[in-house]
N, CA, C and O atoms as a GROMACS GRO file, in nm:
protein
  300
    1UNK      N    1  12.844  14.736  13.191
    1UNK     CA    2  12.962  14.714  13.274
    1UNK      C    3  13.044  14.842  13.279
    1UNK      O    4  13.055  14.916  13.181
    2UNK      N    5  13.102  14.867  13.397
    2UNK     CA    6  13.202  14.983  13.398
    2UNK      C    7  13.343  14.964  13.391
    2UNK      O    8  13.423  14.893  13.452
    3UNK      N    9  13.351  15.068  13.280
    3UNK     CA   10  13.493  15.026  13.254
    3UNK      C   11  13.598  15.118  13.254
    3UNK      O   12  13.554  15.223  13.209
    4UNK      N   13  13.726  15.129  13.284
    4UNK     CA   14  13.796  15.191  13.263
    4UNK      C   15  13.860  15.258  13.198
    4UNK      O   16  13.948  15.326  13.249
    5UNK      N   17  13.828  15.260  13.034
    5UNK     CA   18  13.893  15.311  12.947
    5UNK      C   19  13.973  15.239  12.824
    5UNK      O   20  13.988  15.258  12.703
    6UNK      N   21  14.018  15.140  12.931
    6UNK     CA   22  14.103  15.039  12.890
    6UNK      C   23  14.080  14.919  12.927
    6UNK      O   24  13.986  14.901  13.004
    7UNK      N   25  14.166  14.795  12.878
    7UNK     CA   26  14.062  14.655  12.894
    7UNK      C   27  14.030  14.649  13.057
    7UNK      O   28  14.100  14.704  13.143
    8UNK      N   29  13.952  14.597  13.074
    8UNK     CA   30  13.901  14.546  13.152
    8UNK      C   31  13.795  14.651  13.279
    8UNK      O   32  13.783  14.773  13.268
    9UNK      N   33  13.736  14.574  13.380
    9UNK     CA   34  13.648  14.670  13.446
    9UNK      C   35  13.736  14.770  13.572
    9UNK      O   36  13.852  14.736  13.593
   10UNK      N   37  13.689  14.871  13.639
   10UNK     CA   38  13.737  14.971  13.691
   10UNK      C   39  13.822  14.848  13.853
   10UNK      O   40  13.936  14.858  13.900
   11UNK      N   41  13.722  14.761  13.890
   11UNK     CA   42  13.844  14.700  13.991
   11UNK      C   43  13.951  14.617  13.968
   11UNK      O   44  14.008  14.567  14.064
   12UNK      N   45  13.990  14.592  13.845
   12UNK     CA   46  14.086  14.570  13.796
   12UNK      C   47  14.186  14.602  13.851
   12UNK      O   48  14.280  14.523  13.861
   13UNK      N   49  14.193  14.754  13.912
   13UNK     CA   50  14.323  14.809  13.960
   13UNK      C   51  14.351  14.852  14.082
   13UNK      O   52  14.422  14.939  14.132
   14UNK      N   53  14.237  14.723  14.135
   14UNK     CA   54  14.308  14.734  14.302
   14UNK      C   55  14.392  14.646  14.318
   14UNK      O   56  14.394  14.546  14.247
   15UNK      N   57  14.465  14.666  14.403
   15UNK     CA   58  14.528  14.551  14.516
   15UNK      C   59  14.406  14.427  14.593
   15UNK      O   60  14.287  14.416  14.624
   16UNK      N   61  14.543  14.349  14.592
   16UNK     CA   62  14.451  14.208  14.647
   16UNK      C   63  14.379  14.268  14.802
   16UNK      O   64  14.269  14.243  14.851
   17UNK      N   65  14.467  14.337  14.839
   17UNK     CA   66  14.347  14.365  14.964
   17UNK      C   67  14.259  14.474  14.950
   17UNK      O   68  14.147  14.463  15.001
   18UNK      N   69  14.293  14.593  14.882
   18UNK     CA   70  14.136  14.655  14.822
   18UNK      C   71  13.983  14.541  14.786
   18UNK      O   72  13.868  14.540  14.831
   19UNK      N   73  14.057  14.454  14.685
   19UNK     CA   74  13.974  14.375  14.629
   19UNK      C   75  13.884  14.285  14.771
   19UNK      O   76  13.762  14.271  14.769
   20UNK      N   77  13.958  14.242  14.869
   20UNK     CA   78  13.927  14.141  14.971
   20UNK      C   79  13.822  14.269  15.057
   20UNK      O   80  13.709  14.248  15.099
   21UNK      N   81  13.878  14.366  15.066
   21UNK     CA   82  13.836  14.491  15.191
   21UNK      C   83  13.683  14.536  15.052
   21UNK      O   84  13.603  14.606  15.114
   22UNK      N   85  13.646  14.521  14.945
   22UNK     CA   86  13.532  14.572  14.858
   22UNK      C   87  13.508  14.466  14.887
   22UNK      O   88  13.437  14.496  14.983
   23UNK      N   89  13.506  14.314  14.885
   23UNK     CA   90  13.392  14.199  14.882
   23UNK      C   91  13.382  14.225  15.010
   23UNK      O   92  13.269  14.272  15.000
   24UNK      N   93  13.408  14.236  15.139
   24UNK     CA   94  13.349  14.263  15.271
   24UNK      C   95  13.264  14.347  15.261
   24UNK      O   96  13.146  14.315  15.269
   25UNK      N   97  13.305  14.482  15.241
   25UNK     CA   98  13.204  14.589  15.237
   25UNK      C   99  13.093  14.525  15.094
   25UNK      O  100  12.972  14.526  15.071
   26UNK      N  101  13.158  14.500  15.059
   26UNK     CA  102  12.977  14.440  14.957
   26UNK      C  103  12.874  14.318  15.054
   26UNK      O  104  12.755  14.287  15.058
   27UNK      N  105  12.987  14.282  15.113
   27UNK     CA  106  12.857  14.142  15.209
   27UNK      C  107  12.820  14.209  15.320
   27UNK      O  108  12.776  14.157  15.423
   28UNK      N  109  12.839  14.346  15.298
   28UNK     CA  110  12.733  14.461  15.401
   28UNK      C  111  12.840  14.475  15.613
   28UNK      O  112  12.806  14.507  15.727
   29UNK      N  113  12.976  14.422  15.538
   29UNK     CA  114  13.048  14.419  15.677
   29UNK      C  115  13.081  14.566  15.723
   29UNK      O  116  13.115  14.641  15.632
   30UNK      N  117  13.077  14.630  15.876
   30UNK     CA  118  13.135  14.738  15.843
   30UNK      C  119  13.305  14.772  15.868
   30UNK      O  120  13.385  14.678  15.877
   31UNK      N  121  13.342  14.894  15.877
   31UNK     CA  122  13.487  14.894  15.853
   31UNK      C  123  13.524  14.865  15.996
   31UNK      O  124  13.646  14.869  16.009
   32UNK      N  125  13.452  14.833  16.124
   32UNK     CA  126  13.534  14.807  16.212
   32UNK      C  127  13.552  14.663  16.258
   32UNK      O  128  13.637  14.606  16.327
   33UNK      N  129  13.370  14.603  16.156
   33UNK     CA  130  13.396  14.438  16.156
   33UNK      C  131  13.540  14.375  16.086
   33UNK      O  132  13.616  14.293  16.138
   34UNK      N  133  13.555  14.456  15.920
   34UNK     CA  134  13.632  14.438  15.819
   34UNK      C  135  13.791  14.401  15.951
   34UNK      O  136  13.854  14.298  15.976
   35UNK      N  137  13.798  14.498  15.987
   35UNK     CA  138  13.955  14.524  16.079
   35UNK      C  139  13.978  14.392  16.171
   35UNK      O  140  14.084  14.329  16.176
   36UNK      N  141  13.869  14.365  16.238
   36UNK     CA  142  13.883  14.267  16.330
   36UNK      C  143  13.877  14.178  16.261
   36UNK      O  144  13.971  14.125  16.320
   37UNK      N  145  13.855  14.115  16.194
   37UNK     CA  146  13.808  14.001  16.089
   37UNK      C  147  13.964  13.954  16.044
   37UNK      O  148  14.021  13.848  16.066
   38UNK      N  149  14.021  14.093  15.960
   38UNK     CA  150  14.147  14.073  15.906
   38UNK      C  151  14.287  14.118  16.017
   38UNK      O  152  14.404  14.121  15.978
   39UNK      N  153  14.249  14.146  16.134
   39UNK     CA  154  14.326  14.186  16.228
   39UNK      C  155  14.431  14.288  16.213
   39UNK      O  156  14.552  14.288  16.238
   40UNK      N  157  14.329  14.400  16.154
   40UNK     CA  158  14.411  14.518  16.106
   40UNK      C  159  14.355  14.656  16.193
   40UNK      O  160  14.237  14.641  16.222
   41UNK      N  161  14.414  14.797  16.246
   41UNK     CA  162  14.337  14.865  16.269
   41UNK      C  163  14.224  14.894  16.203
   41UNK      O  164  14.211  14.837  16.094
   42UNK      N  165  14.112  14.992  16.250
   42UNK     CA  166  14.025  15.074  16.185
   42UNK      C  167  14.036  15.158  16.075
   42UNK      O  168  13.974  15.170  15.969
   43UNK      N  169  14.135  15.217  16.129
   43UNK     CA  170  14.240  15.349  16.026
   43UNK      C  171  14.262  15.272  15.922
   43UNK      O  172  14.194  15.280  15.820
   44UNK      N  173  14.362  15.186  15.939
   44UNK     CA  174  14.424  15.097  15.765
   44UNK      C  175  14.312  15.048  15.715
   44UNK      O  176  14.332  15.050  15.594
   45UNK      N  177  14.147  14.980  15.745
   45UNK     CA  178  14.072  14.989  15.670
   45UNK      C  179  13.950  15.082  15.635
   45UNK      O  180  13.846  15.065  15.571
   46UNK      N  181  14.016  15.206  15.715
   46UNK     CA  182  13.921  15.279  15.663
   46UNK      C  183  14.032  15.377  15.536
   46UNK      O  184  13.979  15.474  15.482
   47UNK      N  185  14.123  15.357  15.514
   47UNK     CA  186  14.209  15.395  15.413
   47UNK      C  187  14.190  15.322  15.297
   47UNK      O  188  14.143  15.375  15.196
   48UNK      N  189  14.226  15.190  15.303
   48UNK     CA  190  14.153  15.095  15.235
   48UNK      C  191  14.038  15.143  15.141
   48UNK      O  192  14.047  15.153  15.019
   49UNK      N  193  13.933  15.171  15.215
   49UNK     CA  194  13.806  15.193  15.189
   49UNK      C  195  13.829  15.308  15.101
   49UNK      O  196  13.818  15.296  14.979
   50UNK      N  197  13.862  15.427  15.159
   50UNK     CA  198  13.882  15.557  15.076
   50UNK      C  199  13.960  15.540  14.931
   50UNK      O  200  13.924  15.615  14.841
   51UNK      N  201  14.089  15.424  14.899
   51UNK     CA  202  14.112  15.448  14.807
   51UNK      C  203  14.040  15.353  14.721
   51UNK      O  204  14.062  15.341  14.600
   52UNK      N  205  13.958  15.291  14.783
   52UNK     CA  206  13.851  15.212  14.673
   52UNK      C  207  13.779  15.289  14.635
   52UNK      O  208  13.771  15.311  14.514
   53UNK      N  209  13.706  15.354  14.720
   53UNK     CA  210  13.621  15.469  14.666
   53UNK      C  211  13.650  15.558  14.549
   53UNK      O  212  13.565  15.591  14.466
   54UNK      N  213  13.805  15.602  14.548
   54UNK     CA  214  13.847  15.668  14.442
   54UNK      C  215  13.857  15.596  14.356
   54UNK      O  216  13.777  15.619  14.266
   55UNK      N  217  13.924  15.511  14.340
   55UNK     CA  218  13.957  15.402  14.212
   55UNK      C  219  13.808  15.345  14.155
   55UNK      O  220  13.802  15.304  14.039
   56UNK      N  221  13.740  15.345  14.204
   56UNK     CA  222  13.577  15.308  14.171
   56UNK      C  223  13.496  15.424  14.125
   56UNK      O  224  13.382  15.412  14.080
   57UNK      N  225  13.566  15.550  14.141
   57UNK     CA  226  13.479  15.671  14.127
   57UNK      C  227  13.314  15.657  14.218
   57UNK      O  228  13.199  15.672  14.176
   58UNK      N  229  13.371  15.618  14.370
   58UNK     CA  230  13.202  15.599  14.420
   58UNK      C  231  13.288  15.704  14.521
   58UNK      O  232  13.399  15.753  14.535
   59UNK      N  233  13.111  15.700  14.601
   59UNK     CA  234  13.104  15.850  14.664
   59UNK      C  235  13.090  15.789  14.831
   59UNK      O  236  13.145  15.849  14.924
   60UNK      N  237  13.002  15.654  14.854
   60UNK     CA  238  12.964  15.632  14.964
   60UNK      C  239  12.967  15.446  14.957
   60UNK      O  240  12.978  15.373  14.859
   61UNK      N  241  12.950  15.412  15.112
   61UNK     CA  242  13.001  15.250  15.114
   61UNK      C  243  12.869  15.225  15.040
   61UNK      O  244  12.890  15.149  14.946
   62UNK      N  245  12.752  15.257  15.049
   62UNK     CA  246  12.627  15.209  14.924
   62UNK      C  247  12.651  15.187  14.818
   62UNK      O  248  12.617  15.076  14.777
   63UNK      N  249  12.716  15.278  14.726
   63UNK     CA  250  12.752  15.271  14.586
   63UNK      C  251  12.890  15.159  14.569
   63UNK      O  252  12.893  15.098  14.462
   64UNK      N  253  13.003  15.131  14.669
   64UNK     CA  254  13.024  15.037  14.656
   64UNK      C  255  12.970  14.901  14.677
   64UNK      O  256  13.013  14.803  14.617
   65UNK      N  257  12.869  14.898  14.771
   65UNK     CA  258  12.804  14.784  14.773
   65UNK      C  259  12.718  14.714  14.663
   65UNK      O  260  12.691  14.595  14.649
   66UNK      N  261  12.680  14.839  14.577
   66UNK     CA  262  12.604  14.817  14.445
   66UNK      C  263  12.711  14.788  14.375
   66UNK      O  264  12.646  14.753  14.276
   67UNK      N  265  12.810  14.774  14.344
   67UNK     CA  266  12.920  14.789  14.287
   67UNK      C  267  12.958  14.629  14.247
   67UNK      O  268  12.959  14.557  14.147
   68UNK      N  269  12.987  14.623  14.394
   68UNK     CA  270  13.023  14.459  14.445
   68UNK      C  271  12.922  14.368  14.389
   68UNK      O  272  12.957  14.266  14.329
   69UNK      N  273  12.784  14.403  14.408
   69UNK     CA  274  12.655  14.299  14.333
   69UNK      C  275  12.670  14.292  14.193
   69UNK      O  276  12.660  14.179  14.146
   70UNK      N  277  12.689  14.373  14.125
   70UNK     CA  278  12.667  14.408  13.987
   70UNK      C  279  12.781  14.346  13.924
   70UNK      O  280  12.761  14.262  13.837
   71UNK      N  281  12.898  14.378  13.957
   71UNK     CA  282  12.995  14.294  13.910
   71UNK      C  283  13.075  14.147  13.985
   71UNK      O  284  13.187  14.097  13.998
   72UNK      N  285  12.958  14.125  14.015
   72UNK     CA  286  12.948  13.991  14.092
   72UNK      C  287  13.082  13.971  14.130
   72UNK      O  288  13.158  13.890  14.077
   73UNK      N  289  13.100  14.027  14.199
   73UNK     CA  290  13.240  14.021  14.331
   73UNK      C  291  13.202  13.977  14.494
   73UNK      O  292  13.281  14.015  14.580
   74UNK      N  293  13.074  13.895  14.537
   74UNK     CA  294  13.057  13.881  14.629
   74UNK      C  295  12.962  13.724  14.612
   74UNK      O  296  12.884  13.719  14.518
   75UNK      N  297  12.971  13.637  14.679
   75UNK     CA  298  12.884  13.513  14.673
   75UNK      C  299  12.712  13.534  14.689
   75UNK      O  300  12.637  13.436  14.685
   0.00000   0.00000   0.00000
């Protein structure tokens, strides 16, 4: 498991909509389905996306998608 340092795992320290915008991108949605879905621009979830990426230490939407499986954050 990946962890942060401190209790618990590294998504611990998103926001409820990081968290909602990573289980999309883990059920393989992309960021312009994600937007329409939640009726947000492109931009705000592709920001979204970027600071998940950092807070996850991932590089690309793949490695979050592995991300999402592994720590069973997606049905």
């Amino acid at each position: 498991m990946v962890e942060t340092g401190q209790d618990g795992p590294l998504h611990a320290t998103l926001s409820n909509r990081e968290m909602q915008v990573l289980r999309l991108l883990g059920k393989g949605k992309t960021v312009s389905a994600i937007a329409e879905d939640l009726c947000l621009s492109v931009k705000t979830i592709s920001t979204y996306r970027s600071r998940i990426l950092d807070k996850l230490s991932c590089r690309t939407t793949g490695e979050l998608m592995r991300y999402a499986i592994e720590q069973r954050l997606i049905d």
